[in-house]
ChimeraX commands (.cxc) that place a marker at each C-alpha (Angstrom):
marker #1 position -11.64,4.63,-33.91 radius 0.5
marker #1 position -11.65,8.56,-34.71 radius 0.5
marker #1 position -14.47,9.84,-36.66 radius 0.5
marker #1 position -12.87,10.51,-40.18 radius 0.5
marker #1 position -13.28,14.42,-39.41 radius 0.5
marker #1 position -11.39,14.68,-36.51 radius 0.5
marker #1 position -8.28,12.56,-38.19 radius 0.5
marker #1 position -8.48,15.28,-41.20 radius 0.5
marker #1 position -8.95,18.24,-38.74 radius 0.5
marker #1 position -6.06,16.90,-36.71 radius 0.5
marker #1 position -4.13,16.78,-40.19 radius 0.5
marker #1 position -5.04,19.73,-41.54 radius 0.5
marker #1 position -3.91,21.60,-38.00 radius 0.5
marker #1 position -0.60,19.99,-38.22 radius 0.5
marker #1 position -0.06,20.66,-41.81 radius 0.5
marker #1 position -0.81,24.26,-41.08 radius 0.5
marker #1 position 0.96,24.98,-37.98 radius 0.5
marker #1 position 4.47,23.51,-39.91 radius 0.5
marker #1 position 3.65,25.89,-42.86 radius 0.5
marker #1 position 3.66,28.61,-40.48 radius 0.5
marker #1 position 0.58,29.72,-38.27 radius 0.5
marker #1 position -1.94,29.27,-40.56 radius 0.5
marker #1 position 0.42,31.39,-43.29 radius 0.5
marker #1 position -1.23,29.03,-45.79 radius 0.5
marker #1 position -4.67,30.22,-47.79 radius 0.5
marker #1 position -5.92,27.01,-47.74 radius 0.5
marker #1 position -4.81,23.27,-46.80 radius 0.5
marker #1 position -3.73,20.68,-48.54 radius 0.5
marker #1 position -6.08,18.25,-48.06 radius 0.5
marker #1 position -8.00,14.50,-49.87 radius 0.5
marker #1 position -11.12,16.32,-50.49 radius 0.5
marker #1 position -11.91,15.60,-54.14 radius 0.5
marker #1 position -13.20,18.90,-54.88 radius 0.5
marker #1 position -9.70,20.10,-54.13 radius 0.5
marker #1 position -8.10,16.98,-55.45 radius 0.5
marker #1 position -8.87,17.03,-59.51 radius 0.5
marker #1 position -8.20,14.11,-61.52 radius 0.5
marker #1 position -8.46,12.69,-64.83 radius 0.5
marker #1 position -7.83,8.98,-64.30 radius 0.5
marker #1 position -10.37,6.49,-66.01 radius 0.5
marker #1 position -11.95,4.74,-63.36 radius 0.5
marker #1 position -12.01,1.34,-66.19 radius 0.5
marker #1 position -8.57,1.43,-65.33 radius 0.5
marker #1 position -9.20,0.44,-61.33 radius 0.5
marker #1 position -12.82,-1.23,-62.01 radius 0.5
marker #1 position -13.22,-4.00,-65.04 radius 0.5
marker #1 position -16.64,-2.90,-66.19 radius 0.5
marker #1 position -16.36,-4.79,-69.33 radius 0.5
marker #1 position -18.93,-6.76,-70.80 radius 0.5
marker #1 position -18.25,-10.74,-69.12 radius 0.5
marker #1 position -16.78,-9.65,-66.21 radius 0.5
marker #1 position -18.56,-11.64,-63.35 radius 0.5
marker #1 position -18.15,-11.89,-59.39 radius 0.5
marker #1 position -19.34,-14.32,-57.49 radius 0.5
marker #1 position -19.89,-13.54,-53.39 radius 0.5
marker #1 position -20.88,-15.12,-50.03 radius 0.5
marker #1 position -23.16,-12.88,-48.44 radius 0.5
marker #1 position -24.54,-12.58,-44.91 radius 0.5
marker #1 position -27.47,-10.60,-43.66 radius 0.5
marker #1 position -28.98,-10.53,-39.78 radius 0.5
marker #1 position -31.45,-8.43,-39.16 radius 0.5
marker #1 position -34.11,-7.94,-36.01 radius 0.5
marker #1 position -37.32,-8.45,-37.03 radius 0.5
marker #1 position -39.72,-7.95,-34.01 radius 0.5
marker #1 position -38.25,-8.16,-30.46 radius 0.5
marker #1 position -35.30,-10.25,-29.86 radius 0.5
marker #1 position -36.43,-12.30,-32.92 radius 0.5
marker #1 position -33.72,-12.54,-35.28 radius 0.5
marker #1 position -33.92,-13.53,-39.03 radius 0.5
marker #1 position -30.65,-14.62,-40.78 radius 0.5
marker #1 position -30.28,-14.98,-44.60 radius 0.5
marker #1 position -26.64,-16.78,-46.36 radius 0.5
marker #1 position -26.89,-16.67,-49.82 radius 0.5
marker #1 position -24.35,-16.70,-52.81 radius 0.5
marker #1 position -24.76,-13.80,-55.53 radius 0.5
marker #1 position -23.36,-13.60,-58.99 radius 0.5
marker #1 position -23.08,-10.47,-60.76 radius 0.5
marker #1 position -22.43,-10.05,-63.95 radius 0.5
marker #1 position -21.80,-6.96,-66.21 radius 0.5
marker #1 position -24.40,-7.50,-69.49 radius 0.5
marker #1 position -24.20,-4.23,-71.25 radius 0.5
marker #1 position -22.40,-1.18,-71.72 radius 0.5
marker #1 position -23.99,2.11,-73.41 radius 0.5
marker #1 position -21.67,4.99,-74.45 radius 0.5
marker #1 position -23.73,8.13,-74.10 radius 0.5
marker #1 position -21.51,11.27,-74.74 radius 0.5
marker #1 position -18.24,11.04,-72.23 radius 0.5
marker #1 position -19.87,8.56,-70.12 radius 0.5
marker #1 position -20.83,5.27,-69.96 radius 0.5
marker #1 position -24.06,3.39,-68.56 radius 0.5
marker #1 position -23.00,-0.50,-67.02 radius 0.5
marker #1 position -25.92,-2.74,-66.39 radius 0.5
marker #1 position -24.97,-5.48,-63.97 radius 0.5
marker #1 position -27.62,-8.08,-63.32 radius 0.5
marker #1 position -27.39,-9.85,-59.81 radius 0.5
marker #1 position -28.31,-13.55,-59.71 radius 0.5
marker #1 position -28.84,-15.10,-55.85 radius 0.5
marker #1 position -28.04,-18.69,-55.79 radius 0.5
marker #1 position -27.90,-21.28,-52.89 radius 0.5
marker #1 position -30.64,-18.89,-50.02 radius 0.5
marker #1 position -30.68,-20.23,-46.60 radius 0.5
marker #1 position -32.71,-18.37,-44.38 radius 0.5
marker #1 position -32.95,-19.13,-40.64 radius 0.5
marker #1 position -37.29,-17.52,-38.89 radius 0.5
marker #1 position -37.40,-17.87,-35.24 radius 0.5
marker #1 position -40.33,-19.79,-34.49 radius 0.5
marker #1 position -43.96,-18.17,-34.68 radius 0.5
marker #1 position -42.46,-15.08,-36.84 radius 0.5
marker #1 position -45.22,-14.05,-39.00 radius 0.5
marker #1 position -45.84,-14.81,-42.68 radius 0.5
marker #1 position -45.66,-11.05,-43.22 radius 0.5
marker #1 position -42.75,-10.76,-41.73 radius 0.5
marker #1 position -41.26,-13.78,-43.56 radius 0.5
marker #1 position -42.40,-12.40,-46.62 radius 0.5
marker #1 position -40.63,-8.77,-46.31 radius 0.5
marker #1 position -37.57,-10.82,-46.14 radius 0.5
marker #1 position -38.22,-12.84,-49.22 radius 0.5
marker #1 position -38.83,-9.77,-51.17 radius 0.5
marker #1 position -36.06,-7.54,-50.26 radius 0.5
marker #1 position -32.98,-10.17,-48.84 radius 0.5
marker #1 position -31.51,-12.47,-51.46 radius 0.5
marker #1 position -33.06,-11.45,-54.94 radius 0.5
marker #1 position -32.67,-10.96,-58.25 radius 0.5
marker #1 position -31.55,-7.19,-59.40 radius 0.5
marker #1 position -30.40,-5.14,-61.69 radius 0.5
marker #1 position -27.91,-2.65,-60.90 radius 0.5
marker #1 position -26.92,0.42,-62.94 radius 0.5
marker #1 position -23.49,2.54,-62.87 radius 0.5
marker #1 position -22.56,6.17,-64.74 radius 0.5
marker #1 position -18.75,6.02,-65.64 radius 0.5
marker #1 position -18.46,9.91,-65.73 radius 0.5
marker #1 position -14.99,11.48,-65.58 radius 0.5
marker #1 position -12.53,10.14,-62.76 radius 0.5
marker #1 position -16.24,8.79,-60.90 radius 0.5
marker #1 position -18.55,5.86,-60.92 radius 0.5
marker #1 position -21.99,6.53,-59.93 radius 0.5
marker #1 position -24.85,4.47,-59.29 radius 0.5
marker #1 position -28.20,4.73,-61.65 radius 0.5
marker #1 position -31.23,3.65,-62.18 radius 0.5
marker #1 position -32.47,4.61,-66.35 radius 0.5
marker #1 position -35.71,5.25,-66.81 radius 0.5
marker #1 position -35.23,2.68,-69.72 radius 0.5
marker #1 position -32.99,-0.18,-70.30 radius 0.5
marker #1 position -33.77,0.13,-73.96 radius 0.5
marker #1 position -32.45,3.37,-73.92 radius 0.5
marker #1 position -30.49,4.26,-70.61 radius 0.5
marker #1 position -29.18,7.67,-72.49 radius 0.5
marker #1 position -32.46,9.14,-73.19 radius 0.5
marker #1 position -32.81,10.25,-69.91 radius 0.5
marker #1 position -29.33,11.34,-69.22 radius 0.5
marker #1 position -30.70,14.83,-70.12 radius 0.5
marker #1 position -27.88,18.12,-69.59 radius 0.5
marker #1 position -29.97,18.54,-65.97 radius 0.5
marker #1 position -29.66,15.24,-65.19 radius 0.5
marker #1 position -26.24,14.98,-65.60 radius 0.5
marker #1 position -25.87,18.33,-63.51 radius 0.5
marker #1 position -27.43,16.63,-60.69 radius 0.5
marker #1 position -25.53,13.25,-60.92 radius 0.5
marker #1 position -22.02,15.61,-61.17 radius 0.5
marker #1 position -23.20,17.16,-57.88 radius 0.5
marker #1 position -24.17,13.95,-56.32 radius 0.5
marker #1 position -21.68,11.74,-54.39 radius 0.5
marker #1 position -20.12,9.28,-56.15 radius 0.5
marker #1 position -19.74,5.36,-55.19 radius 0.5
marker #1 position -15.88,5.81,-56.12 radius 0.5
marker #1 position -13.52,8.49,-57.49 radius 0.5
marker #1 position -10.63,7.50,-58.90 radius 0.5
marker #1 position -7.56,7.22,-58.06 radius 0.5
marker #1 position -7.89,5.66,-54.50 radius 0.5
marker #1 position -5.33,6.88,-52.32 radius 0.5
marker #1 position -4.40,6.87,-48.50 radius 0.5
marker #1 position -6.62,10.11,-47.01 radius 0.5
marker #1 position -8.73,10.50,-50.26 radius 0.5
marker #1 position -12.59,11.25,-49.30 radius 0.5
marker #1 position -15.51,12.16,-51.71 radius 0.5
marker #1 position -19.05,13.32,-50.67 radius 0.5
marker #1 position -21.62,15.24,-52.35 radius 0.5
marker #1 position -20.70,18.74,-54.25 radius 0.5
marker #1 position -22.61,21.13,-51.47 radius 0.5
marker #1 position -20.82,19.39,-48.76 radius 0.5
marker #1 position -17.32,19.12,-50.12 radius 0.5
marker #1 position -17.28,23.13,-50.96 radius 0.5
marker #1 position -18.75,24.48,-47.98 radius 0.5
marker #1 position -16.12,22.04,-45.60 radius 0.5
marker #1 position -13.21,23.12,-48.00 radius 0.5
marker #1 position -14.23,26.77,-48.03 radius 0.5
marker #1 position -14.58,26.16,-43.95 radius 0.5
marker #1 position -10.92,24.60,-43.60 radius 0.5
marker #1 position -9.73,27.43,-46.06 radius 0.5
marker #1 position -11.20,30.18,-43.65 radius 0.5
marker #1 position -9.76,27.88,-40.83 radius 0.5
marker #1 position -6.21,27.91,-42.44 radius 0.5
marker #1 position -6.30,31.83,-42.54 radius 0.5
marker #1 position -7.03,32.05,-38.74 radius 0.5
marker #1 position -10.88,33.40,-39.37 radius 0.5
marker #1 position -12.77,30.52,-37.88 radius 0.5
marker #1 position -12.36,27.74,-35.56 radius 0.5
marker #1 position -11.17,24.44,-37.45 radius 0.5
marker #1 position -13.96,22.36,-38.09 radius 0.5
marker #1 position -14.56,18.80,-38.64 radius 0.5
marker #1 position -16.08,17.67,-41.69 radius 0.5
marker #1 position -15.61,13.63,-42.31 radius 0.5
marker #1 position -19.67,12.41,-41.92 radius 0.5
marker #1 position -21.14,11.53,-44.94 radius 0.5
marker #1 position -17.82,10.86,-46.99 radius 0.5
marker #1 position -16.39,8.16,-48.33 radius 0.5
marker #1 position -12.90,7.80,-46.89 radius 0.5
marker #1 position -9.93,5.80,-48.39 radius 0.5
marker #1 position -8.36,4.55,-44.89 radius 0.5
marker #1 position -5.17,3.14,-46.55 radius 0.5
marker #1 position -4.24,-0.02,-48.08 radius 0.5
marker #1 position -3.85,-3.49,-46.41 radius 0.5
marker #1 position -3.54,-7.21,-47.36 radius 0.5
marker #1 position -6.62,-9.23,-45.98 radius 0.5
marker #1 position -7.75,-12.47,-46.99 radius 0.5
marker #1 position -11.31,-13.53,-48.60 radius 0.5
marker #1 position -12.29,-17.00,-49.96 radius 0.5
marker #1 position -11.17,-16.05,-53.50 radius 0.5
marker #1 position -7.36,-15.32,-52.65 radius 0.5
marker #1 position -5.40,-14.86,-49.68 radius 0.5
marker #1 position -3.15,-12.00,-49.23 radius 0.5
marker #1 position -4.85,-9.21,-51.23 radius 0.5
marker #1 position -3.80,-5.80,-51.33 radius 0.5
marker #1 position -6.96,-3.79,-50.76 radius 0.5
marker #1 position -8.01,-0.24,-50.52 radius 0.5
marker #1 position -10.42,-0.19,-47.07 radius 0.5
marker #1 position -13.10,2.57,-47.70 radius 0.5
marker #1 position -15.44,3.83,-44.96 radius 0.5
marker #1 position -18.46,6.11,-45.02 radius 0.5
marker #1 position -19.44,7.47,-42.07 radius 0.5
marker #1 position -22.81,8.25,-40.88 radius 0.5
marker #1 position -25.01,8.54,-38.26 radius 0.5
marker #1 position -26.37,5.37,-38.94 radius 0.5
marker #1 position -23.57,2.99,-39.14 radius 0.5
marker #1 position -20.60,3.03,-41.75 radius 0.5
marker #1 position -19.94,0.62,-44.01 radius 0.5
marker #1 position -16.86,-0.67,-45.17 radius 0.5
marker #1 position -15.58,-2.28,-48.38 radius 0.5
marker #1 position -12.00,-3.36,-49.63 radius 0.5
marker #1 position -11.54,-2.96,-53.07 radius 0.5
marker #1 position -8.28,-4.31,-55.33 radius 0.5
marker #1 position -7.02,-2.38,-58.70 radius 0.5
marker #1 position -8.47,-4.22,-61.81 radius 0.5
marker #1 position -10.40,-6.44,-59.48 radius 0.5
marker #1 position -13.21,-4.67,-57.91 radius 0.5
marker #1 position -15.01,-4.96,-54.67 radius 0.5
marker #1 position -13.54,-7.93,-52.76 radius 0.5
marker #1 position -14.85,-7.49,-49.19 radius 0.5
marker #1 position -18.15,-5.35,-47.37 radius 0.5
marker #1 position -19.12,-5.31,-44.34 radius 0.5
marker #1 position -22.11,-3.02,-42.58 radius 0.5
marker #1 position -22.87,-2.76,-38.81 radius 0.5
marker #1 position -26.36,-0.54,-37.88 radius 0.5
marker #1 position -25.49,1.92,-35.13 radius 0.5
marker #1 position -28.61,1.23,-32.45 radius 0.5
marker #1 position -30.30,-1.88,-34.02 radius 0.5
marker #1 position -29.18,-5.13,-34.92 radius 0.5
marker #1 position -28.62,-4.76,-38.92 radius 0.5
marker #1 position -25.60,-6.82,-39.79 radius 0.5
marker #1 position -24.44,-7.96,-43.66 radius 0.5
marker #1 position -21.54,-8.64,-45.26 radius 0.5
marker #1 position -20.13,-9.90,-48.54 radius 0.5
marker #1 position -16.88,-11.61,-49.36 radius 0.5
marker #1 position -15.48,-12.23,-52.74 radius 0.5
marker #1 position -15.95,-16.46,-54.12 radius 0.5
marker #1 position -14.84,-16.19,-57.81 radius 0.5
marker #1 position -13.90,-13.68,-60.40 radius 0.5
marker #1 position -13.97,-13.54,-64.23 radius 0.5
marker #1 position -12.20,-10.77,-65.96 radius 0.5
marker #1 position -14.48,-10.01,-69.42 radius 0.5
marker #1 position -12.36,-10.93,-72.37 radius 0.5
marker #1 position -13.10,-7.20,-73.82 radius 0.5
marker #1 position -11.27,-5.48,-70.58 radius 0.5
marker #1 position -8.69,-3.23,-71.48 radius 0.5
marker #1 position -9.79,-2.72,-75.37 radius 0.5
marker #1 position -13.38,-1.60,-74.96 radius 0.5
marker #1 position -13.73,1.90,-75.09 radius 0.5
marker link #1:1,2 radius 0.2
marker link #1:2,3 radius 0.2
marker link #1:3,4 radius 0.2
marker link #1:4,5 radius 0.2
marker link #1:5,6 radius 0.2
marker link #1:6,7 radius 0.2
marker link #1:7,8 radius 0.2
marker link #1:8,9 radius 0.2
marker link #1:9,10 radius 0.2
marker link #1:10,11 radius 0.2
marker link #1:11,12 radius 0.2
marker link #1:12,13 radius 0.2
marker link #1:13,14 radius 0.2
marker link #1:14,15 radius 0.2
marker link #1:15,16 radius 0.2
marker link #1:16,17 radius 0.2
marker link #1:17,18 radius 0.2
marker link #1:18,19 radius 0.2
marker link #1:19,20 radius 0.2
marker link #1:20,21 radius 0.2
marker link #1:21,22 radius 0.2
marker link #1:22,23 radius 0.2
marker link #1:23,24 radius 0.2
marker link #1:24,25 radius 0.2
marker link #1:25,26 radius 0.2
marker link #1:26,27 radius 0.2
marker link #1:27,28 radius 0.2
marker link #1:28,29 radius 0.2
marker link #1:29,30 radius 0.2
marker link #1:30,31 radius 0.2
marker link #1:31,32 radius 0.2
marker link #1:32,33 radius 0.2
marker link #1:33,34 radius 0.2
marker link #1:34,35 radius 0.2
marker link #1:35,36 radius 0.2
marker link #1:36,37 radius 0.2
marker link #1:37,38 radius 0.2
marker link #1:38,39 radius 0.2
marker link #1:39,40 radius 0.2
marker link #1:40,41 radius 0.2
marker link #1:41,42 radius 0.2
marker link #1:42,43 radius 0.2
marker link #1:43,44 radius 0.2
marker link #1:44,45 radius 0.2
marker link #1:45,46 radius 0.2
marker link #1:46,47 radius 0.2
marker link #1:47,48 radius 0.2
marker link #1:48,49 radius 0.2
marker link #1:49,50 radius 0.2
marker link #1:50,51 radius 0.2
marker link #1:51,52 radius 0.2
marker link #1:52,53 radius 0.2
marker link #1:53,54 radius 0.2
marker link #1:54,55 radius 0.2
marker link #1:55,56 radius 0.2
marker link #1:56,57 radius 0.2
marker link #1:57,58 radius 0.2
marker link #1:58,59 radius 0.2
marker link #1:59,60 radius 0.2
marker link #1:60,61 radius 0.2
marker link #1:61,62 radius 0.2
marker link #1:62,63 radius 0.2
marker link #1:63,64 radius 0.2
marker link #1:64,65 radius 0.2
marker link #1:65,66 radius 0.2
marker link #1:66,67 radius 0.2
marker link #1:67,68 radius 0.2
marker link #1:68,69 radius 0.2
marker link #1:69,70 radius 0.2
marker link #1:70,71 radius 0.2
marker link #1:71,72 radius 0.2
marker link #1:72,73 radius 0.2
marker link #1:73,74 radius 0.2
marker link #1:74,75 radius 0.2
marker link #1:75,76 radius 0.2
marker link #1:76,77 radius 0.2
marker link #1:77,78 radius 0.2
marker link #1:78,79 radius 0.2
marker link #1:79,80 radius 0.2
marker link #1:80,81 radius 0.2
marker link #1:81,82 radius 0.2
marker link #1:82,83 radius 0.2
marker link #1:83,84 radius 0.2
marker link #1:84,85 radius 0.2
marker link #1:85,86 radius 0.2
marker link #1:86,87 radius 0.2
marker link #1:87,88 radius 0.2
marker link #1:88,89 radius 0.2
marker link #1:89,90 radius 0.2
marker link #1:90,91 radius 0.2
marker link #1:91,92 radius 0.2
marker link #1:92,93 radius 0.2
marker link #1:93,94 radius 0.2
marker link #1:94,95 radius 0.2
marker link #1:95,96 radius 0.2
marker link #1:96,97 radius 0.2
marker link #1:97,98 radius 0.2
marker link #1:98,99 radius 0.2
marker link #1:99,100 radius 0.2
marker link #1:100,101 radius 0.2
marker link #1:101,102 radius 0.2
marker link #1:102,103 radius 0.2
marker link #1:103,104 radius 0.2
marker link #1:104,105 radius 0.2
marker link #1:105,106 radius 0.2
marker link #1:106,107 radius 0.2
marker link #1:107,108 radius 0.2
marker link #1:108,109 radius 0.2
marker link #1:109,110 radius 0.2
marker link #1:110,111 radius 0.2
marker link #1:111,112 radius 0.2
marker link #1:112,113 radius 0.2
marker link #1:113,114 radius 0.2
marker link #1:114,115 radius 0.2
marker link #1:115,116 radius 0.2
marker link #1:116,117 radius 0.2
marker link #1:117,118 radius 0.2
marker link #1:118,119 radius 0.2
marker link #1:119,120 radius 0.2
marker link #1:120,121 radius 0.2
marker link #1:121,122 radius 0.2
marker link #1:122,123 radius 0.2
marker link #1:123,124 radius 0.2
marker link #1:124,125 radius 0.2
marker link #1:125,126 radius 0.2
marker link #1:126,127 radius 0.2
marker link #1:127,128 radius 0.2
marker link #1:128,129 radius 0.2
marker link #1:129,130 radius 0.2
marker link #1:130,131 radius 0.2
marker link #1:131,132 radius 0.2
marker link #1:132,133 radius 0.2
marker link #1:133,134 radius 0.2
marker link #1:134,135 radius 0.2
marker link #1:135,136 radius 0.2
marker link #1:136,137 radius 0.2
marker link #1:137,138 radius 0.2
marker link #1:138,139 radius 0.2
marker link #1:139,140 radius 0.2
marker link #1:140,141 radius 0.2
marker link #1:141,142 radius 0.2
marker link #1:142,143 radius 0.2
marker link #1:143,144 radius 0.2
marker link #1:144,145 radius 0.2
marker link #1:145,146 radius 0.2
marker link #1:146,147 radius 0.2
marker link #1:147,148 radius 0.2
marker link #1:148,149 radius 0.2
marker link #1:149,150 radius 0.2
marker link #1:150,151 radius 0.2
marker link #1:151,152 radius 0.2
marker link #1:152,153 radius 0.2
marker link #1:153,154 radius 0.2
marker link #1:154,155 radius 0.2
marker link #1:155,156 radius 0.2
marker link #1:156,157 radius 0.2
marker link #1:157,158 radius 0.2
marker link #1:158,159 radius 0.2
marker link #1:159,160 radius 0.2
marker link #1:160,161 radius 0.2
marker link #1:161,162 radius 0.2
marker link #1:162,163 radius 0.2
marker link #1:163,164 radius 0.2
marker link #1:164,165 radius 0.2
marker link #1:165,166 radius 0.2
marker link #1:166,167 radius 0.2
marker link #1:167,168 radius 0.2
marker link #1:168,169 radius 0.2
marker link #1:169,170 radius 0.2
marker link #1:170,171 radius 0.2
marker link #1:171,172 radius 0.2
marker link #1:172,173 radius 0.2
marker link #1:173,174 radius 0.2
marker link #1:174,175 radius 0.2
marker link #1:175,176 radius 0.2
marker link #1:176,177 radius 0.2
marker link #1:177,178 radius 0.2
marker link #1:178,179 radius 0.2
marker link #1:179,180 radius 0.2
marker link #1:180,181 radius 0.2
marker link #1:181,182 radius 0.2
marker link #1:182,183 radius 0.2
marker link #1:183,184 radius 0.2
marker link #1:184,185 radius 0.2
marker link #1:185,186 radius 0.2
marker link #1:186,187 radius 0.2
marker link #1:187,188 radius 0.2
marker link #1:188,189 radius 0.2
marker link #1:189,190 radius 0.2
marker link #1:190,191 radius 0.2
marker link #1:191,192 radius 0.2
marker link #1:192,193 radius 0.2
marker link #1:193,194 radius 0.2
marker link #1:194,195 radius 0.2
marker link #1:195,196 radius 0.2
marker link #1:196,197 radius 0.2
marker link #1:197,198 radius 0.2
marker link #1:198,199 radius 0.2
marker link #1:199,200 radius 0.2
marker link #1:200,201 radius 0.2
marker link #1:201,202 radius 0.2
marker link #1:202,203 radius 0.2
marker link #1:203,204 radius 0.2
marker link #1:204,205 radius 0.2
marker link #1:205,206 radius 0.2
marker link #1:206,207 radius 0.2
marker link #1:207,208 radius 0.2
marker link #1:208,209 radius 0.2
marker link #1:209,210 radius 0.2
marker link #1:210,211 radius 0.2
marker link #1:211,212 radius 0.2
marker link #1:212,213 radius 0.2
marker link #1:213,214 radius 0.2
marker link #1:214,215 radius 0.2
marker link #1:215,216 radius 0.2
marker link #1:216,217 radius 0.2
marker link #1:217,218 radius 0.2
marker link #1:218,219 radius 0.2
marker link #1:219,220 radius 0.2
marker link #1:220,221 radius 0.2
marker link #1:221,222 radius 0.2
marker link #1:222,223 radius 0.2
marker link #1:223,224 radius 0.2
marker link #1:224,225 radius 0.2
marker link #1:225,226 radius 0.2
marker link #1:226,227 radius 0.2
marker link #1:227,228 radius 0.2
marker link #1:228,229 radius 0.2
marker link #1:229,230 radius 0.2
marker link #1:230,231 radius 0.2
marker link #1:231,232 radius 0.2
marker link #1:232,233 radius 0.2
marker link #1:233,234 radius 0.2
marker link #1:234,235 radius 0.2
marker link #1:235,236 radius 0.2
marker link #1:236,237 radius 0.2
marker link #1:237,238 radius 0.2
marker link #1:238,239 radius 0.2
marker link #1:239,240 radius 0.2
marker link #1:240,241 radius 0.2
marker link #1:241,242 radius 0.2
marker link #1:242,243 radius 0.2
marker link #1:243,244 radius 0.2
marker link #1:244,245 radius 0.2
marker link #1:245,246 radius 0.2
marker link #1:246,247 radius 0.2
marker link #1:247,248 radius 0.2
marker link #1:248,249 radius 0.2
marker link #1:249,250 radius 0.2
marker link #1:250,251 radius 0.2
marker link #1:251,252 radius 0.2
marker link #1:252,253 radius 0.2
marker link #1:253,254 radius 0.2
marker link #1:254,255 radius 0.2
marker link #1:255,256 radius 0.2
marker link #1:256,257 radius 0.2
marker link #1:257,258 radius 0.2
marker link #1:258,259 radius 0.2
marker link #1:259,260 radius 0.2
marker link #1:260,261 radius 0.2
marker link #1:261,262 radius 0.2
marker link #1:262,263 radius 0.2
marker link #1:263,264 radius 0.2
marker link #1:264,265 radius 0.2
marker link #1:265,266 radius 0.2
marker link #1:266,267 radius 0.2
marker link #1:267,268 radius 0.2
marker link #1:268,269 radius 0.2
marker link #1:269,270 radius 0.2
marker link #1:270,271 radius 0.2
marker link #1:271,272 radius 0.2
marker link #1:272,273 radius 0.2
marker link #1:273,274 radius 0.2
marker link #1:274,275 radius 0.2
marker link #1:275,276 radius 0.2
marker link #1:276,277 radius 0.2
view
């Protein structure tokens, strides 16, 4: 597979070339500082209050050697709160494991073992920022209060951050940090006018790579959006369906065994979806 750079280089050359030797000032392309929206990301994710997904994980990871340690678990997560603070909204989502199976190679070490029991399969608590057409992981300072530290700098530095999704998800969309996306876009711009070579930004984006039906244990034949970040280390890969959420991951480690993956069991829409606000 082509890093996600070279396919938007590549598209980018072509869409300038038939616009007429780089006659363009800048390219069209899925960059989403470039591609402004105002779509409510509640309307592709059910972050209501209920709402509950249930998946079948995997994780294999080397511990020392050729020893490998594998962990199967189930995981239920389940949105508990909601805070409006100003435009956006704080989701708490508390992760229950459920069912752990974990396979040592013989004579691993009880340090070892115990790494695994405190970091593979556990109880957590997960935060996300609803913030314009984005969702956003976070961590409060405060559960009691997860606004108070949403200060005007803080929220600066989350809108320059990259975002876990940006909404909507279309074929060629890709979102990365603020910095990145306007010094590629101002790149491909200069590119487009014949002033630099075309470069090849793609690493470190999330990627929307189309939409495809694929099967998981909850239902078969589910259109998904596949989304890939790229990275040095490995990209992982997730299928998410409209008014579903994340149905499918998967994450390889480039140069070390580091496996997981998740697939969708059960869902539960919250009965507030579509009227909370």
């Amino acid at each position: 597979m082509k890093p996600a750079g070279t396919v938007l280089a590549l598209a980018v050359t072509a869409v300038s070339l038939a616009a007429g030797a780089w006659s363009q000032p800048c390219p069209v392309t899925g960059i989403s500082c470039e591609r402004v929206t105002t779509v409510d990301p509640e309307t592709w994710y059910p972050l209501c209050v209920g709402t509950k997904w249930t998946y079948r994980n995997t994780h294999a990871m080397a511990a020392v050697g050729s020893q490998v340690v594998r962990t199967r678990w189930l995981s239920s997560e389940e949105v508990v709160s909601r805070t409006p603070c100003g435009g956006s909204v704080v989701v708490r989502i508390e992760v229950t494991p459920s069912a752990i199976e974990r396979d040592y190679p013989p004579g691993l070490e009880a340090a070892t073992r115990e790494w695994f029991e405190k970091d593979v399969g556990v109880p957590q608590t997960r935060g996300l920022l609803v913030r314009g057409s984005a969702i956003y992981r976070l961590a409060p300072a405060s559960w009691r209060d997860p606004c108070e530290s949403l200060t005007q700098e803080r929220l600066r530095q989350i809108d320059a951050s990259q975002p876990e999704f940006y909404f909507p998800l279309e074929d060629g969309a890709m979102w990365s940090d603020r910095q990145r996306e306007d010094l590629d876009y101002s790149e491909l711009c200069a590119a487009s006018r014949g002033e630099v070579p075309m470069p090849n930004p793609g690493f470190y984006y999330w990627w929307v790579e189309g939409r495809k039906d694929i099967d998981v244990p909850w239902r078969h034949g589910l259109g998904a959006w596949h989304l890939a970040l790229y990275t040095l280390g490995g990209a992982p890969h997730l299928w998410f369906v409209r008014n579903v959420g994340v149905v499918k991951e998967r994450f390889s480690h480039s140069g070390s065994l580091w496996e997981t993956s998740s697939e969708l069991l059960r869902f539960r829409r919250g009965p507030e979806c579509g009227r909370q606000k």
